[in-house]
C-alpha positions as CSV (number, residue, x, y, z in Angstrom):
1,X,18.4,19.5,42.7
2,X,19.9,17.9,39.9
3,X,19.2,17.6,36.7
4,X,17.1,15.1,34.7
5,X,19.6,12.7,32.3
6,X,18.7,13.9,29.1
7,X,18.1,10.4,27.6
8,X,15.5,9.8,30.2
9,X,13.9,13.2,28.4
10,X,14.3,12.3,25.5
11,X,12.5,9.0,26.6
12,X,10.1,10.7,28.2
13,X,9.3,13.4,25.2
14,X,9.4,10.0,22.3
15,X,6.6,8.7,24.3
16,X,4.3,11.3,24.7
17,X,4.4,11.7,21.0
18,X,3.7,8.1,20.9
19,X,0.4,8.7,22.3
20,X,-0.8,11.7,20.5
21,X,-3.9,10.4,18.3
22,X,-4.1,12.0,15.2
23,X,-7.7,12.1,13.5
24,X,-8.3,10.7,9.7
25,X,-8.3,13.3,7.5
26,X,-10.1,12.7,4.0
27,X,-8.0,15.7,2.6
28,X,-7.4,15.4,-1.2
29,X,-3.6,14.2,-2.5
30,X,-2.7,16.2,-5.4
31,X,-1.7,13.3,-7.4
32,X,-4.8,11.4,-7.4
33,X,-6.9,14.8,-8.9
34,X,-8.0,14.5,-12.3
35,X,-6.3,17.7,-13.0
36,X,-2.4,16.9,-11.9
37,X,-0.5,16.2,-14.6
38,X,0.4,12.8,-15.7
39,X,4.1,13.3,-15.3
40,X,3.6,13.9,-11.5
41,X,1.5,11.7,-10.8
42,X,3.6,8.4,-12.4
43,X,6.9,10.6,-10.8
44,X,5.3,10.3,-7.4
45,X,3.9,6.6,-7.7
46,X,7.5,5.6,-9.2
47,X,8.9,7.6,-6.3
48,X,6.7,5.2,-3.8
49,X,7.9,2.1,-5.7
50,X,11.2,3.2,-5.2
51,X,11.7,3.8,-1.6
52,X,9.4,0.5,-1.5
53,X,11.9,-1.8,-3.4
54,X,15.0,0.1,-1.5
55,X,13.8,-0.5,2.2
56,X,12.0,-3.7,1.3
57,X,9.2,-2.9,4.0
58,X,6.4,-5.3,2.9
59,X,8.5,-8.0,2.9
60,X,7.7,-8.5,6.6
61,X,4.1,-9.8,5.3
62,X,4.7,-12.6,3.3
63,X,3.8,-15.2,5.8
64,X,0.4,-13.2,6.3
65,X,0.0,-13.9,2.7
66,X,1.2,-17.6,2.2
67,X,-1.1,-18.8,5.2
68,X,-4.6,-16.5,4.1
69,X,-3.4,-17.9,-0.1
70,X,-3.0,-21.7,1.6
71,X,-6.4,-20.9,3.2
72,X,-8.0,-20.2,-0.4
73,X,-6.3,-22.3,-2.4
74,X,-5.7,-19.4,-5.0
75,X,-2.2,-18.7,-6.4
76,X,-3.1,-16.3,-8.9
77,X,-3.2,-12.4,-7.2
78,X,-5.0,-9.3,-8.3
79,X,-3.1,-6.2,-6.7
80,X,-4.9,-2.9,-6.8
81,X,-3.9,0.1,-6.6
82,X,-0.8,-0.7,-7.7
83,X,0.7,2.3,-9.0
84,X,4.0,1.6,-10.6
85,X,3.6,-1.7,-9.2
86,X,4.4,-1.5,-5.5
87,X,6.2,-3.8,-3.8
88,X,6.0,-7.0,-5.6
89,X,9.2,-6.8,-7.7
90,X,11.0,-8.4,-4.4
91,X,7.5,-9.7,-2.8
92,X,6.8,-11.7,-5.3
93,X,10.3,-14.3,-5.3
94,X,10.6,-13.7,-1.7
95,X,7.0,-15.7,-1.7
96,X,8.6,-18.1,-4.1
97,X,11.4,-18.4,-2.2
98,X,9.0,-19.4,0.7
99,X,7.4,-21.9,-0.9
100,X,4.3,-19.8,-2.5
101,X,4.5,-19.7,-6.5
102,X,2.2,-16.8,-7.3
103,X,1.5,-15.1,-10.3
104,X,0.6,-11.3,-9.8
105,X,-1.8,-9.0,-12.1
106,X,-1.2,-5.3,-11.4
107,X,-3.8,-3.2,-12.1
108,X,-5.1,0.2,-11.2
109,X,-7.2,3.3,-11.7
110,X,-4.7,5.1,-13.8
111,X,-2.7,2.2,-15.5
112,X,1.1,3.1,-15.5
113,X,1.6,0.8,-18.4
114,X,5.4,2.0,-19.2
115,X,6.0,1.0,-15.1
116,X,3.6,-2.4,-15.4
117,X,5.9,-3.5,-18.8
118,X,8.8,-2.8,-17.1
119,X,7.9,-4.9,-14.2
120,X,6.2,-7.9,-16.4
121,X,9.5,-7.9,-18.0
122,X,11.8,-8.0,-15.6
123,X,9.9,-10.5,-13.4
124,X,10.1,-12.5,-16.5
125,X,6.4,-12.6,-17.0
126,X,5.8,-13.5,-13.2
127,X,4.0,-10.7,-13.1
128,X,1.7,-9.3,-15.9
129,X,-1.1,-6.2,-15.9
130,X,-4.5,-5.4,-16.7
131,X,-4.4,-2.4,-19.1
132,X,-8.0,-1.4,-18.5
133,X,-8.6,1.1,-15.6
134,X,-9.7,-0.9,-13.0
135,X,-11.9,0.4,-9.9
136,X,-11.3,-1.5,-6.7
137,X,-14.9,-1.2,-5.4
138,X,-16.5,-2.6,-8.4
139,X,-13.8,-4.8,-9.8
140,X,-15.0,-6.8,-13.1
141,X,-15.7,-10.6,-12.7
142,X,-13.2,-11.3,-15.2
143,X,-10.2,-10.6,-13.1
144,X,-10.5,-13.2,-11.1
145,X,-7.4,-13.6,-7.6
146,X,-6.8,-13.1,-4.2
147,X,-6.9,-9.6,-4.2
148,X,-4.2,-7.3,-2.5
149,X,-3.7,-3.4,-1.7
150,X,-0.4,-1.9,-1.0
151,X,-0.2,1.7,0.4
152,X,-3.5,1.9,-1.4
153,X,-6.3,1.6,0.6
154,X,-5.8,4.9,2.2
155,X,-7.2,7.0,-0.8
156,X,-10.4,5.3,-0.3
157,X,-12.8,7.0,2.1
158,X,-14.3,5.0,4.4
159,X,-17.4,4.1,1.7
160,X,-15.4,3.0,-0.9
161,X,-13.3,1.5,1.6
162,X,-16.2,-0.3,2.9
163,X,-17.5,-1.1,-0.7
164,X,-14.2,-2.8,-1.8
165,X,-14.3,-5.2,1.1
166,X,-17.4,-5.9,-0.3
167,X,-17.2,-6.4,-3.6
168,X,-14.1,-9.1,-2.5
169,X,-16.9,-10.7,-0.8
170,X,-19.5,-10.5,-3.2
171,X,-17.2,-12.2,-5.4
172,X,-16.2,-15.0,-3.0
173,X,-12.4,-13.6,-3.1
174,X,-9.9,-12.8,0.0
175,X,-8.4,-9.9,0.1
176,X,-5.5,-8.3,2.2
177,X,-5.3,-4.5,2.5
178,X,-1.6,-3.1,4.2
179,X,-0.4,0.1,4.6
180,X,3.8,1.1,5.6
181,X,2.9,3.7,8.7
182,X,0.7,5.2,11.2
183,X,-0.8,8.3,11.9
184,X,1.5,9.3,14.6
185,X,3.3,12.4,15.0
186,X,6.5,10.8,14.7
187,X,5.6,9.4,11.4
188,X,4.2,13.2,10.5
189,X,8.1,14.5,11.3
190,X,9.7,11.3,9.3
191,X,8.1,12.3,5.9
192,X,9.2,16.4,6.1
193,X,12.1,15.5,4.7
194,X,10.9,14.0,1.4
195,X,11.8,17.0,-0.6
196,X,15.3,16.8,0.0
197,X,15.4,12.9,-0.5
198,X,13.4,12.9,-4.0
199,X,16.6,15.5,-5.4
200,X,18.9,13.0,-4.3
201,X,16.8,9.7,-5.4
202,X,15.3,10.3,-8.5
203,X,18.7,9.8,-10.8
204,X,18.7,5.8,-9.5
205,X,14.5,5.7,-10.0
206,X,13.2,3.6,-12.5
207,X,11.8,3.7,-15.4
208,X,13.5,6.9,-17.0
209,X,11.1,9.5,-17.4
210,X,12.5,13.2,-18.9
211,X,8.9,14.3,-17.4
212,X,10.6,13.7,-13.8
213,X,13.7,15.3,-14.5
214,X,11.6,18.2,-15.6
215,X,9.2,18.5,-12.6
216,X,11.8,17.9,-10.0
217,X,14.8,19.8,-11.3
218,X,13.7,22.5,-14.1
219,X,10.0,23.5,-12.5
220,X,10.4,21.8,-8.7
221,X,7.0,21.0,-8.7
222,X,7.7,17.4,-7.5
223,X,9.1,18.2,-4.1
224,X,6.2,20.2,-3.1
225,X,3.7,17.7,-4.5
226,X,5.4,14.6,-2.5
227,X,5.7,16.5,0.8
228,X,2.2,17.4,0.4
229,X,0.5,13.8,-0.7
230,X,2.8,12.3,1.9
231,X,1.5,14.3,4.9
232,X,-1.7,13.6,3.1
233,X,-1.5,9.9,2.9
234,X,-0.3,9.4,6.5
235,X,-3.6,11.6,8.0
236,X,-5.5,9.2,5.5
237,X,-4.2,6.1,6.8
238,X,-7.0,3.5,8.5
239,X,-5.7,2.3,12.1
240,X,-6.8,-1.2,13.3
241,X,-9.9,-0.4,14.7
242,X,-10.8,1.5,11.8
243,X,-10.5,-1.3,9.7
244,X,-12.3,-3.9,11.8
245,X,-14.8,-1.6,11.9
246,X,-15.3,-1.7,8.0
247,X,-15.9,-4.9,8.0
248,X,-19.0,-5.0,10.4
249,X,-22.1,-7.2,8.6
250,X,-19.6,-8.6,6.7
251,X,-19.8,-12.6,8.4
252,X,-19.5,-15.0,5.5
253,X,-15.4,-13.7,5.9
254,X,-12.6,-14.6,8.2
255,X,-11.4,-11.1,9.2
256,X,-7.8,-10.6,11.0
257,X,-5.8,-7.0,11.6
258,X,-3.1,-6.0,13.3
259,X,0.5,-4.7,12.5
260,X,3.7,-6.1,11.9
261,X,7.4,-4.5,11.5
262,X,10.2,-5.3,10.1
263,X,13.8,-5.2,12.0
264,X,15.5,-1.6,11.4
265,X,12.6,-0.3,9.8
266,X,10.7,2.0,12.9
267,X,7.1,1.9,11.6
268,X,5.0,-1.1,11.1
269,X,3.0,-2.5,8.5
270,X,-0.9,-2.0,9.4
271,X,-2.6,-5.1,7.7
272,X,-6.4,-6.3,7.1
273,X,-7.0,-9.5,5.8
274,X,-10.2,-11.5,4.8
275,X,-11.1,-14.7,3.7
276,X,-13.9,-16.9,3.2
277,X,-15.4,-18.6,6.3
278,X,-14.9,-22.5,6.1
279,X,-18.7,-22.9,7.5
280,X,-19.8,-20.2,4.8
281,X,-18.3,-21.9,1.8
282,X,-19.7,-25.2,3.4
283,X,-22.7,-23.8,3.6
284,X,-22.9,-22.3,-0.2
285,X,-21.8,-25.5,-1.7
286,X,-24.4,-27.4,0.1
């Protein structure tokens, strides 16, 4: 008998790890605990940025964003989570570019204000920050915007997760939530090689930081830490029907997920996004 064509086995093996579900795992990620060091933890959110800005992934979302921002009416957006700013270097002209005019207010838990400066600057002021931590389940009425979550959402569990959709609402605000992967196995074996791609990238990442120099070349901390918050974050990760689910009882909101990828990038972009029923607002303002 002859023997099977080993691309057909190959098909055959891609497949089956296609539909191996992977359970969400609330395990901790070094870089979010109190006690990691500062330097690692801006080294691993400037890392994030990094490969963010290089493969452009969330640039696939802008339409999800002009059409829920044309539904609101709001041009002003509060990102949180955002780390060393995430995505919106290139988001936010791309949305300009489109059409959409925005003006973006980073903000986070841990405030990287060396990364937020350098992003208000070179955005030429398109983009400014709240220096004030800022907790996305109890964000304070005076930062007002259509508020967005970039690779963020997942280090919420799924109360706080449920209690930021909520405090959008409660505040009469849309929010969009999206995160680059899945929790497949494929993803799983994409991140392993992480260590070896942070020696090789952090020369080019910016802003400058001795401190990530130090963890990555003089005590390689930072390899280990990335391959362990990445494998982390992926088993984190909210799939679609987790994220509908969060947003049961919550009526007075338009609620759309799904995924989205971009060409030559192999994992999509899981997406929630809320905004204000029509017939609610009617009804409020009557």
């Amino acid at each position: 008998m002859a023997a099977e064509p080993r691309p057909r086995q190959r098909g055959i093996v891609k497949e089956r790890l296609k539909r191996v579900r992977m359970k969400r795992r609330h395990w901790i990620e070094i870089s979010d605990e109190s006690w990691c060091p500062r330097g690692i933890r801006n080294a691993v959110t400037d890392y994030s940025r990094f490969v963010t800005e290089l493969s452009g992934i969330y640039n696939v979302v802008a339409p999800l964003l002009i059409d829920a921002l044309e539904r609101t009416g709001g041009r002003l957006i509060l990102d949180l989570g955002s780390g060393a700013a995430g995505p919106w270097l290139r988001l936010q002209p791309l949305l300009r570019k489109l059409g959409m005019d925005v003006t973006v207010c980073l903000s986070d838990h841990n405030p990287d204000i060396v990364a937020f400066e350098r992003a208000r600057r070179l955005s030429r002021h398109a983009i400014v920050y709240h220096t004030e931590p800022v907790d996305a389940t109890q964000v304070p009425s005076g930062l007002p915007g259509f508020r967005t979550m970039f690779s963020a959402f997942h280090h919420l569990d799924p109360g706080q997760a449920r209690a930021a959709l909520a405090d959008a609402v409660a505040h009469g605000e849309g929010i969009a939530v999206f995160e680059a992967g899945q929790r497949k196995i494929l993803m799983l074996l994409a991140v392993l090689p992480v260590p070896v791609r942070i020696l090789f990238a952090v020369p080019f990442i910016r802003p400058f930081r001795w401190s990530t120099l130090l963890w990555t070349y003089l005590i390689p901390v930072l390899p280990i830490v990335l391959l362990i918050d990445s494998i982390v974050s992926m088993l984190r990760m909210y799939n679609t029907e987790e994220l509908r689910n969060l947003t049961i009882g919550l009526d007075r909101y338009h609620w759309s997920t799904g995924t989205v990828r971009a060409k030559l990038i192999p994992f999509p972009v899981v997406y929630l996004v809320g905004v204000p029923n029509r017939r609610a607002s009617a009804s409020t303002s009557t």
